[in-house]
C-alpha positions as a Markdown table, in Angstrom:
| # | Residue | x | y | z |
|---|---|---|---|---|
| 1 | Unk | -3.7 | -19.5 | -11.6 |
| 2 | Unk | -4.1 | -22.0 | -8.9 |
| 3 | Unk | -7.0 | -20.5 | -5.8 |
| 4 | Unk | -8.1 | -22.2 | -2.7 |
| 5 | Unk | -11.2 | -21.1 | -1.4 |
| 6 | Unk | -13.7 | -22.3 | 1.0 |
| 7 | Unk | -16.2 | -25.1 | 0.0 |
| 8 | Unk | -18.9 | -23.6 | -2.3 |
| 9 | Unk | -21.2 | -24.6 | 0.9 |
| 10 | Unk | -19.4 | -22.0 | 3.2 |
| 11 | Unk | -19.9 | -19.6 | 0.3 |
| 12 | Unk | -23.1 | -19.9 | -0.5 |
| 13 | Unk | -24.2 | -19.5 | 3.6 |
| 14 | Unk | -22.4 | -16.3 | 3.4 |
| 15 | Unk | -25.2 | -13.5 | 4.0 |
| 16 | Unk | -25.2 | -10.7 | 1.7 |
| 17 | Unk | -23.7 | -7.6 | 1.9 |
| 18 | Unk | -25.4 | -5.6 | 4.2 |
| 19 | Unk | -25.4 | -1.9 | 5.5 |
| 20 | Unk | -24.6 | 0.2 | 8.3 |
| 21 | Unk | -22.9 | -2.4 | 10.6 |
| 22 | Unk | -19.6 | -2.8 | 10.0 |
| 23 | Unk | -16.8 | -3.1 | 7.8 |
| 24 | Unk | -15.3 | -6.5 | 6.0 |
| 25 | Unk | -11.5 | -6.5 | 6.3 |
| 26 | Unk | -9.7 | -8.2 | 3.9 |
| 27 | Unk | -5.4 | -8.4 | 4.1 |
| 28 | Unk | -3.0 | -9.8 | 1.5 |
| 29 | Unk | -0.4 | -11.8 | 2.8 |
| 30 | Unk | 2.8 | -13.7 | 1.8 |
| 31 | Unk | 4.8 | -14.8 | 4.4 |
| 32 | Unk | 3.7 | -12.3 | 6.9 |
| 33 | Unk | 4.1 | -13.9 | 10.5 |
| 34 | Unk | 5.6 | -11.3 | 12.1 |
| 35 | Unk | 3.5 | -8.9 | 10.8 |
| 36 | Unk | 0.0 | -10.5 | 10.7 |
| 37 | Unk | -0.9 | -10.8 | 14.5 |
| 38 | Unk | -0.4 | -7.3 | 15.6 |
| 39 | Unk | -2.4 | -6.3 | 12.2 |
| 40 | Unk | -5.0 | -8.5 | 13.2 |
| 41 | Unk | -5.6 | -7.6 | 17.2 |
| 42 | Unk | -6.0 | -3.7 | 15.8 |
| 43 | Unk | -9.0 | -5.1 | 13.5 |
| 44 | Unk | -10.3 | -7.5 | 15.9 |
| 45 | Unk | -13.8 | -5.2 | 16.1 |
| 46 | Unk | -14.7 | -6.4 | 12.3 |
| 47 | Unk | -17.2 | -9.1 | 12.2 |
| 48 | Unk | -15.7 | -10.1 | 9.1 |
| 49 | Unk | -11.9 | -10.9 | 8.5 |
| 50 | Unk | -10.6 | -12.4 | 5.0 |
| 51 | Unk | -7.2 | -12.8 | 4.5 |
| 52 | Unk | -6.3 | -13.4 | 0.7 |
| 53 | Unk | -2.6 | -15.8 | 1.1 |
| 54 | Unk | -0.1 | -16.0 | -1.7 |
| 55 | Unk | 0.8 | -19.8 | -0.3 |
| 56 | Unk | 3.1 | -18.5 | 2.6 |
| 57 | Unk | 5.6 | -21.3 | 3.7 |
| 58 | Unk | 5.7 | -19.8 | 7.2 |
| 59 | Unk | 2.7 | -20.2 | 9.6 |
| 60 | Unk | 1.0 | -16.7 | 8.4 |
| 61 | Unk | -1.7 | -19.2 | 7.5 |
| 62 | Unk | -1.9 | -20.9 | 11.0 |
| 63 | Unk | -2.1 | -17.7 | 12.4 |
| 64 | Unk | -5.0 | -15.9 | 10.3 |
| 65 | Unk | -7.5 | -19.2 | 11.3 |
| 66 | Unk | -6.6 | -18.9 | 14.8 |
| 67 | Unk | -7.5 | -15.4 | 14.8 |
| 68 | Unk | -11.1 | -16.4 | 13.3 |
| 69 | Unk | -10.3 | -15.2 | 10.0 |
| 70 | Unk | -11.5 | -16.7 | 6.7 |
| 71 | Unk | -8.8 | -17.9 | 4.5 |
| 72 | Unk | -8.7 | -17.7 | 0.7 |
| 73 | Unk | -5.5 | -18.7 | -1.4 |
| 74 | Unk | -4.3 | -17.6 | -4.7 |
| 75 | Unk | -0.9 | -17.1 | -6.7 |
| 76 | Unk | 0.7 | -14.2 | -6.5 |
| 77 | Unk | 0.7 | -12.6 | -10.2 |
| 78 | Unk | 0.5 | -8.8 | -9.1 |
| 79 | Unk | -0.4 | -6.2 | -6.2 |
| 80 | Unk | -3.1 | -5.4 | -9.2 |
| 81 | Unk | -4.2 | -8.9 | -9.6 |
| 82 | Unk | -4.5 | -10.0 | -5.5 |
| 83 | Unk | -6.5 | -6.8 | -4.7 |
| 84 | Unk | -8.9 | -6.5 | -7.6 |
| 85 | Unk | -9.2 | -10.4 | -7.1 |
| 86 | Unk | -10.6 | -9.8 | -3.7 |
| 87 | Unk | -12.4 | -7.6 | -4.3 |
| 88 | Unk | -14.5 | -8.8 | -7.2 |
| 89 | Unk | -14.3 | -12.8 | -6.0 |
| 90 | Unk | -14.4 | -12.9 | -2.4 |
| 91 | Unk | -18.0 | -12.5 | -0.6 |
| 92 | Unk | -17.7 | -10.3 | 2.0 |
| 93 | Unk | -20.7 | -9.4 | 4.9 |
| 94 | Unk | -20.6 | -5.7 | 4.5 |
| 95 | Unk | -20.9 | -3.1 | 2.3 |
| 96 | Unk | -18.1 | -1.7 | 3.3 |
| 97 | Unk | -14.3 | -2.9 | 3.0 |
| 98 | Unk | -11.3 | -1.7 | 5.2 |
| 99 | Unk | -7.7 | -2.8 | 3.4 |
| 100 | Unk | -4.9 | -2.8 | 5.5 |
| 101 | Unk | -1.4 | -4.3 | 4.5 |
| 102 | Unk | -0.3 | -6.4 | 7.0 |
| 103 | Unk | 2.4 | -4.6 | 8.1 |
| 104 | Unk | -0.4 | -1.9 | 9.5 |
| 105 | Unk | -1.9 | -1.2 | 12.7 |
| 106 | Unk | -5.0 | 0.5 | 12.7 |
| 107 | Unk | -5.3 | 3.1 | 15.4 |
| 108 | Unk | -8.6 | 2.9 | 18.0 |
| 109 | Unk | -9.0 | 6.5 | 16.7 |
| 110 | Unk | -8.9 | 5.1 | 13.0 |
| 111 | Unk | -11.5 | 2.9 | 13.6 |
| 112 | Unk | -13.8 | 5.0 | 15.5 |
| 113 | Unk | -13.7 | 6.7 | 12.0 |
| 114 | Unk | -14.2 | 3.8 | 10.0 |
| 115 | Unk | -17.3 | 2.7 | 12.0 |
| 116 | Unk | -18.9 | 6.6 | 11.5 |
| 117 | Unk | -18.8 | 6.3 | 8.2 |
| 118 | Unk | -19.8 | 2.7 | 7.3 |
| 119 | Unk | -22.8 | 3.3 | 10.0 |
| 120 | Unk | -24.4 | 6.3 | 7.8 |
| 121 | Unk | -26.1 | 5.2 | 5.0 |
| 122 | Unk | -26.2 | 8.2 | 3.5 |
| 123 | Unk | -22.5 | 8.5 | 2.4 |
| 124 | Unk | -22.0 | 9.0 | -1.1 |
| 125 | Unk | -18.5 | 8.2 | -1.3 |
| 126 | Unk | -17.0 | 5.0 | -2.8 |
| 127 | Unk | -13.5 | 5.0 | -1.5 |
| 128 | Unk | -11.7 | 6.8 | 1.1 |
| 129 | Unk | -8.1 | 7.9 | 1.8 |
| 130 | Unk | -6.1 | 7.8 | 5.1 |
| 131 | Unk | -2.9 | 8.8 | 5.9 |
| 132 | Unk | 0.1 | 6.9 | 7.7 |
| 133 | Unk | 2.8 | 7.3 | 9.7 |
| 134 | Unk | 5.9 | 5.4 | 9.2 |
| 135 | Unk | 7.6 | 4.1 | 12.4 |
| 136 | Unk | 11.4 | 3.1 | 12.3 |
| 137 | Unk | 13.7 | 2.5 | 14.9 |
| 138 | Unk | 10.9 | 3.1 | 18.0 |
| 139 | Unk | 9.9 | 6.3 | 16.0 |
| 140 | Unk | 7.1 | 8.0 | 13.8 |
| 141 | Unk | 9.9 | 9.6 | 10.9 |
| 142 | Unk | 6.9 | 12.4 | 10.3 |
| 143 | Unk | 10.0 | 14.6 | 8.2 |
| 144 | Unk | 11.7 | 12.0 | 6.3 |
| 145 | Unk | 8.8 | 10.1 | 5.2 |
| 146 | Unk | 7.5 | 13.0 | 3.2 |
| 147 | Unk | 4.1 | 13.0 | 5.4 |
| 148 | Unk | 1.3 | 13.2 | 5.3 |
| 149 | Unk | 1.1 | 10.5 | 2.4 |
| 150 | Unk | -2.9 | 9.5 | 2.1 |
| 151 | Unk | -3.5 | 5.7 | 0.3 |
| 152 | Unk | -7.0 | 4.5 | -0.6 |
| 153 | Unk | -7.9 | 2.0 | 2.5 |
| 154 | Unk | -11.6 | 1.7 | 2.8 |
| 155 | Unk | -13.9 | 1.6 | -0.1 |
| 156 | Unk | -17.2 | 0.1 | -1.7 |
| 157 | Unk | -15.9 | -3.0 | -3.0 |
| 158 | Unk | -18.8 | -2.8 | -6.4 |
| 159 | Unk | -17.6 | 0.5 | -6.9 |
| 160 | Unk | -14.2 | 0.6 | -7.1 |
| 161 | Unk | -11.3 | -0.8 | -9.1 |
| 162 | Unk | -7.3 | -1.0 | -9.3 |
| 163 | Unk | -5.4 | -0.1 | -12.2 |
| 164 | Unk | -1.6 | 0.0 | -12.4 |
| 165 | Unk | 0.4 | -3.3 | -11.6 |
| 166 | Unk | 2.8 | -1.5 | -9.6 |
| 167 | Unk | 2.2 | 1.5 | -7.4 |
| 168 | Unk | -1.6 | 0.7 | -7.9 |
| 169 | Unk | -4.2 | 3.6 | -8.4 |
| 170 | Unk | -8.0 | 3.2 | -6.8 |
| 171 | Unk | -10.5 | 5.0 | -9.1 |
| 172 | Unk | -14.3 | 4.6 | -8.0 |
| 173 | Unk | -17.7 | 5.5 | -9.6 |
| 174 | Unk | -18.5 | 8.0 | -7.1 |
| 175 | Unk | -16.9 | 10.9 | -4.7 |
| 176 | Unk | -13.3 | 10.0 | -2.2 |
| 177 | Unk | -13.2 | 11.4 | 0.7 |
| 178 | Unk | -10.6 | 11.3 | 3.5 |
| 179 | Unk | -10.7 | 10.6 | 6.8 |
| 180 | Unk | -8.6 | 12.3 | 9.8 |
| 181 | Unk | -7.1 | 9.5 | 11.9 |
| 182 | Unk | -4.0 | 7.7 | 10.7 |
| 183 | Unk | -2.6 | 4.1 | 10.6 |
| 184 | Unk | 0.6 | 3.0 | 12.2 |
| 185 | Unk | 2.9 | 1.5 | 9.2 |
| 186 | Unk | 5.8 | -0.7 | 10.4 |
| 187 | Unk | 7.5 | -1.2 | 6.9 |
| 188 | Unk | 10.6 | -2.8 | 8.5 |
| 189 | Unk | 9.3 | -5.2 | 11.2 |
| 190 | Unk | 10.6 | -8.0 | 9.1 |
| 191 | Unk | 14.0 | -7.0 | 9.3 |
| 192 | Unk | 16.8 | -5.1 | 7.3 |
| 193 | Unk | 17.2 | -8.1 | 4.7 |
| 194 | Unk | 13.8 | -8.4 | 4.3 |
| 195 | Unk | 13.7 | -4.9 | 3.3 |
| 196 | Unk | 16.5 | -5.2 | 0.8 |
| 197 | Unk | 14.7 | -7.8 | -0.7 |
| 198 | Unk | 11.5 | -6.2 | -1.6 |
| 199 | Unk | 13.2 | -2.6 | -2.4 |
| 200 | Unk | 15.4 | -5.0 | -5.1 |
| 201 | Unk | 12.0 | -6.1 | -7.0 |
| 202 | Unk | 10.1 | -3.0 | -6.7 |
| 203 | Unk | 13.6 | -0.8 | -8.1 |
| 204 | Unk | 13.6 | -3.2 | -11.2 |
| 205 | Unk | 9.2 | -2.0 | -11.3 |
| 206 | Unk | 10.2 | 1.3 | -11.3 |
| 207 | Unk | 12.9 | 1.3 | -13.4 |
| 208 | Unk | 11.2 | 0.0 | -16.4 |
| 209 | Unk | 8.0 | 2.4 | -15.2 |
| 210 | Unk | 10.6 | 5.6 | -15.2 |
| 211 | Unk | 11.7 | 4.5 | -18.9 |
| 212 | Unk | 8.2 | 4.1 | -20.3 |
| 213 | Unk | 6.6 | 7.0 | -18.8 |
| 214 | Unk | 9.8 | 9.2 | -20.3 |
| 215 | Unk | 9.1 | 7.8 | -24.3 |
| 216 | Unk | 4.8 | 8.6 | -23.5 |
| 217 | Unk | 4.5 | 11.7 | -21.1 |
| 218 | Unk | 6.5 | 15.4 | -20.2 |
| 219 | Unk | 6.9 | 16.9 | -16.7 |
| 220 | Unk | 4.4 | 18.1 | -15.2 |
| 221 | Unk | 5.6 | 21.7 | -14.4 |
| 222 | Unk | 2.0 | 22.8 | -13.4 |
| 223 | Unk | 1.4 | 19.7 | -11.1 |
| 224 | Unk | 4.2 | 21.0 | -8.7 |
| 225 | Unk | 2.2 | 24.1 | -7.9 |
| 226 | Unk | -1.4 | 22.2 | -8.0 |
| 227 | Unk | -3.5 | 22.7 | -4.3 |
| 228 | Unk | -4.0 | 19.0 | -4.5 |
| 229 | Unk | -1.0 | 17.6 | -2.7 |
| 230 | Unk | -1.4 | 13.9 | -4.3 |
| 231 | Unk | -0.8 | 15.4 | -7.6 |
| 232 | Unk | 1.8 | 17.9 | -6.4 |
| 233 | Unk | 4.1 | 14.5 | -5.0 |
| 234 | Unk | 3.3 | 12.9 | -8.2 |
| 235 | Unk | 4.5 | 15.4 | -10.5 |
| 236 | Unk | 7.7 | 15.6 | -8.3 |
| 237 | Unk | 8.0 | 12.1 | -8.4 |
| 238 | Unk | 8.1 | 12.0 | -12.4 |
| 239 | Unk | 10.0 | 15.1 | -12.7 |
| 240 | Unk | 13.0 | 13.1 | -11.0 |
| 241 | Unk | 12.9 | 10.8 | -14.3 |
| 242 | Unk | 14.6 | 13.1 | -16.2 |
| 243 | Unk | 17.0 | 14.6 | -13.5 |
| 244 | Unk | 20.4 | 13.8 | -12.5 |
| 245 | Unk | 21.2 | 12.9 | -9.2 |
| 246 | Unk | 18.8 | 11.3 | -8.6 |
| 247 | Unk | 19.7 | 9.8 | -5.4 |
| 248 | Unk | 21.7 | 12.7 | -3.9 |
| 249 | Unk | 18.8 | 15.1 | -4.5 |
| 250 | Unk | 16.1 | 12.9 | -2.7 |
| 251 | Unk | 18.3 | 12.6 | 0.1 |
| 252 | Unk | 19.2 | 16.1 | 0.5 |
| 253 | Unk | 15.4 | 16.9 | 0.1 |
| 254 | Unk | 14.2 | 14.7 | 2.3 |
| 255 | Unk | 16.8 | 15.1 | 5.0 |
| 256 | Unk | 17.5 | 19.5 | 4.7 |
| 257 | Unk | 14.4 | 20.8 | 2.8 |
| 258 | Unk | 12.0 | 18.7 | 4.5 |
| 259 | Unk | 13.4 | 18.3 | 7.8 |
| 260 | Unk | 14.5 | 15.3 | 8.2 |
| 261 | Unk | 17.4 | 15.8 | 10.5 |
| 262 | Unk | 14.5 | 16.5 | 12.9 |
| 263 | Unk | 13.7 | 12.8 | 13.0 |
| 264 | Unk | 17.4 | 12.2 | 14.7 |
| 265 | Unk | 19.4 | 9.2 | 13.9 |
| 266 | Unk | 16.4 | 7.0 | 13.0 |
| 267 | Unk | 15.4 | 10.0 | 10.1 |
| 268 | Unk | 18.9 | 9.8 | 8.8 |
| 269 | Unk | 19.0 | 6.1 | 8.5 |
| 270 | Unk | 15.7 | 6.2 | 7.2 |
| 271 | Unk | 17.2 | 9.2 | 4.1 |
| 272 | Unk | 20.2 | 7.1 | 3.4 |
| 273 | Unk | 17.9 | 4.2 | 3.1 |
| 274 | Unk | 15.8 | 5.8 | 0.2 |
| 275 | Unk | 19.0 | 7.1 | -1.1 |
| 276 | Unk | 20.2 | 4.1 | -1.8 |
| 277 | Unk | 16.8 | 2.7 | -3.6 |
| 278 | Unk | 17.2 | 5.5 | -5.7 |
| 279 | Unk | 20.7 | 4.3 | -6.8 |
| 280 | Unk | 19.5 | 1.5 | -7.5 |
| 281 | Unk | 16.2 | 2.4 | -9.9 |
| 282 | Unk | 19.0 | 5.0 | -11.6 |
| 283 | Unk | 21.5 | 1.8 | -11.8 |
| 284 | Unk | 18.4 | -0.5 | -13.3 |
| 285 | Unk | 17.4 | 2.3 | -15.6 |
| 286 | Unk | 21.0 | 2.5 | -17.1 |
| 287 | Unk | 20.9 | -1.5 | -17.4 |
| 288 | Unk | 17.9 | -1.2 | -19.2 |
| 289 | Unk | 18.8 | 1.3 | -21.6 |
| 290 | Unk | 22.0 | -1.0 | -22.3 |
| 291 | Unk | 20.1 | -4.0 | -23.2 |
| 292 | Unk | 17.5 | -2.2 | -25.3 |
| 293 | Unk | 20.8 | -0.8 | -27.4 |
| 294 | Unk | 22.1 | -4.5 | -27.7 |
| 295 | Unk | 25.3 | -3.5 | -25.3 |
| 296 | Unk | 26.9 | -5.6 | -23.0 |
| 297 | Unk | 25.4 | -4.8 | -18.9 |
């Protein structure tokens, strides 16, 4: 695993963690240009930037130390490995850590919030939640997307970890909480092909993650009438393992029975879209099953 970091000088003049001041930001990139400025004017109030590269070849680099930001660099191995990497490795000059992708923009609102919570040290939580909305075609798609959708963003770096290499999971020695405002999520800035692209690796993830969860684990019947919504979207999530149509139903729910059509053209793209991602996770899982039988693909 080859990792670039700053001189063990720099390090070791890094103060300590400290409390009730403001949050660290730290952002994982990989050729992230387009992105990267926008994310980092919206968390331009931190005192403390780190951006954790996966030796980009464009100028996502360039950008980052113009912006202030402290560069570190490692190999990309896994989501898993980058975050928990940071996390553990990387000194940071608060207690708290905010963790935006770099395709995010964090609202003022959002880190109005942030700041609240980091500035009372009385909080006992060690990670909170906060929900997105995904903007397509000069739009928030608030049906299609299936919002409101709340990731882990901002959490006590020595009391958290990541499990899962792929669609990670936070868990934290202490409470989560969740926190109102939202951050902007522009998932296709870097264009349609760009899109494909990463869709294609994370279908072949989640094909081989559908497979392995059908040979350990059985639906979770009483997860799709839970009160807690994250569990409710998982259990429909698994139950589609074992369904057929796969990609017609998740269009037709996301489009009829949860509105979609309200989002106009952009929400219709945006269902066809995950449709097709479906097909080919379905396609993948097939492939799979092939080569584990010996048969030609």
């Amino acid at each position: 695993m080859t990792v670039r970091e700053p001189p063990l000088s720099t390090l070791a003049a890094e103060p300590l963690a400290r409390v009730g001041k403001n949050a660290s930001v730290l952002i994982l990139t990989l050729n992230e240009e387009a992105n990267l400025p926008a994310c980092l004017e919206a968390v331009s109030w931190s005192d403390d930037i780190v951006v954790l590269d996966s030796f980009s070849t464009d100028r996502t680099v360039e950008i980052a130390r113009k912006a202030g930001a402290r560069v570190f660099q490692r190999e990309h191995d896994s989501e898993l490995g980058q975050r928990n990497y940071g996390l553990s490795s990387i000194p940071f000059r608060n207690e708290w850590v905010y963790m935006p992708d770099a395709d995010e923009v964090t609202t003022p609102e959002l880190r109005e919030e942030i700041l609240s919570v980091v500035r009372d040290p009385g909080r006992p939580e060690a990670a909170f939640r906060v929900r997105f909305k995904v903007m397509f075609m000069g739009r928030w798609i608030k049906h299609s997307s299936l919002y409101p959708t709340w990731v882990v963003r901002l959490v006590r770096p020595r009391h958290v970890r990541f499990e899962r290499a792929f669609h990670t999971a936070c868990f934290g020695e202490g409470p989560e909480g969740q926190l109102s405002s939202h951050f902007l999520h522009y998932s296709f800035n870097k264009g349609m092909n760009a899109w494909y692209e990463k869709h294609n690796r994370y279908s072949w993830h989640e094909a081989q993650e559908a497979l392995e969860f059908r040979l350990t684990h059985r639906p979770d019947f009483a997860g799709l009438f839970s009160q807690d919504p994250r569990r409710r979207r998982q259990a429909l999530k698994r139950l589609t393992y074992w369904m057929p149509f796969r990609p017609a139903l998740r269009f037709f729910y996301m489009y009829l029975f949860r509105l979609g059509f309200l989002d106009g053209a952009a929400g219709l793209t945006y269902c066809r879209l995950i449709a097709v991602y479906e097909h080919m996770i379905v396609v993948k899982m097939a492939e799979l099953r092939r080569r584990q039988k010996g048969l030609p693909v």
